[in-house]
C-alpha positions in Angstrom: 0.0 0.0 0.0 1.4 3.4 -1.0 -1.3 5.7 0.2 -1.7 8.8 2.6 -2.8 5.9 4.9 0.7 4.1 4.5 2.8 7.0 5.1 0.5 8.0 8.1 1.3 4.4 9.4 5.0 4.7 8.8 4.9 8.3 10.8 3.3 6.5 13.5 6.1 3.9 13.8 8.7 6.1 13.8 7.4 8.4 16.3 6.5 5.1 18.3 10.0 4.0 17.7 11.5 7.6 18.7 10.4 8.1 22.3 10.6 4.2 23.2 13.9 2.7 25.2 15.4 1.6 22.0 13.9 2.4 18.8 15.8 -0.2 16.8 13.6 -3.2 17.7 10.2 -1.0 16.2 12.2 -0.3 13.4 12.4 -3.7 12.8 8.9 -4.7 13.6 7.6 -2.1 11.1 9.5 -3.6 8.3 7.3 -6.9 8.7 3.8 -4.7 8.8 2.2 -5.5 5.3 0.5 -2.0 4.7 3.6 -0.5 4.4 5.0 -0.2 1.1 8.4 -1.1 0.1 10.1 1.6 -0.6 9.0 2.6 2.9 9.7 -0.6 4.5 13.5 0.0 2.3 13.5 3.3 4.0 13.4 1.7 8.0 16.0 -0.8 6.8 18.3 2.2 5.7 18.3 3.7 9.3 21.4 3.3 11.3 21.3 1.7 14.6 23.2 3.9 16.7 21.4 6.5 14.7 18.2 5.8 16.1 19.2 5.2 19.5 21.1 8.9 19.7 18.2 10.3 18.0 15.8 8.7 20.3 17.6 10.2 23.3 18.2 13.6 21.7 14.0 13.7 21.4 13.9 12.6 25.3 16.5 15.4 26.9 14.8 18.0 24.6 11.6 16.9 26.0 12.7 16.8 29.4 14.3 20.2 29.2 11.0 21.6 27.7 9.2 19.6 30.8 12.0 21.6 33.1 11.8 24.9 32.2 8.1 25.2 31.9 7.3 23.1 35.8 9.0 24.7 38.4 7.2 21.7 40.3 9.0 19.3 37.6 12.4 21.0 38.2 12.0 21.0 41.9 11.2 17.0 42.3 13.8 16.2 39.9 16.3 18.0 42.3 14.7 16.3 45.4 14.4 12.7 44.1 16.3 12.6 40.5 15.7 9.0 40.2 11.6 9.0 41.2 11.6 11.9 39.2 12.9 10.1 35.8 11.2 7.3 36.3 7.7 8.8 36.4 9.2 10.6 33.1 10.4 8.0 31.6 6.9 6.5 31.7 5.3 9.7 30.6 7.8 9.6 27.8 6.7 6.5 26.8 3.0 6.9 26.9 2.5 10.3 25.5 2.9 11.0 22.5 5.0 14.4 22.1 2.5 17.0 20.7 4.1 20.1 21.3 7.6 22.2 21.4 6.2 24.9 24.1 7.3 24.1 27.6 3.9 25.6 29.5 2.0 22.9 27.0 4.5 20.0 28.3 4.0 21.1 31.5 0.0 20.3 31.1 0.6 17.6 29.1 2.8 16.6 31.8 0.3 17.1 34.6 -2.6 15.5 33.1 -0.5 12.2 33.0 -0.1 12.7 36.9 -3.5 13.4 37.6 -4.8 10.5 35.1 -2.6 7.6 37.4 -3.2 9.4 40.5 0.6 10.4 41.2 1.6 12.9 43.3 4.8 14.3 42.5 7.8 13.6 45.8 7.6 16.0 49.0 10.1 17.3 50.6 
């Protein structure tokens, strides 16, 4: 399929692939997806490993930053518990889908996660 549709779906896997722990493995899974064309599918196989991976943590320390600078609450429980703290962003990472460059709009993207799983971000 070479459609609007299949280049939607490819977008999809590489933003999937891009905030996930290691985007080589989605890569790879998206090759086998049969609504993808092959050019497309020629296109994930032409990515470099350690490509993806640096790529995939450049997206997550420029989210984090924009997280940062617009939460003074963020930036204030990362210095109080920096590893609770990146946990709870590495799961936000993971299961929102980055939708914005503006630091107050991560910062209620952000907040809305916490609220949805009832966490409460570290006291003092």
């Amino acid at each position: 399929m070479d459609s609007p549709e299949a280049h939607r779906r490819f977008e999809v896997w590489i933003a999937d692939a891009l905030v996930s722990r290691d985007p080589v493995p989605l890569f790879e899974k998206a090759r086998e997806d049969p609504d993808l064309a092959p050019a497309l599918k020629e296109a994930l196989a032409a990515a470099d490993p350690d490509g993806l991976r640096l790529t995939a943590l450049l997206v997550a320390k420029l989210r984090f930053e924009r997280l940062v600078r617009g939460s003074s609450n963020a930036g204030e429980w990362f210095d109080r518990d920096p590893r609770g703290f990146t946990e709870a962003f590495r799961r936000y990472h993971a299961e929102v889908v980055p939708t914005t460059s503006e630091p107050r709009a991560e910062k209620r993207l952000f907040e809305a996660w916490l609220a949805e799983r009832g966490i409460q971000a570290a006291g003092p």
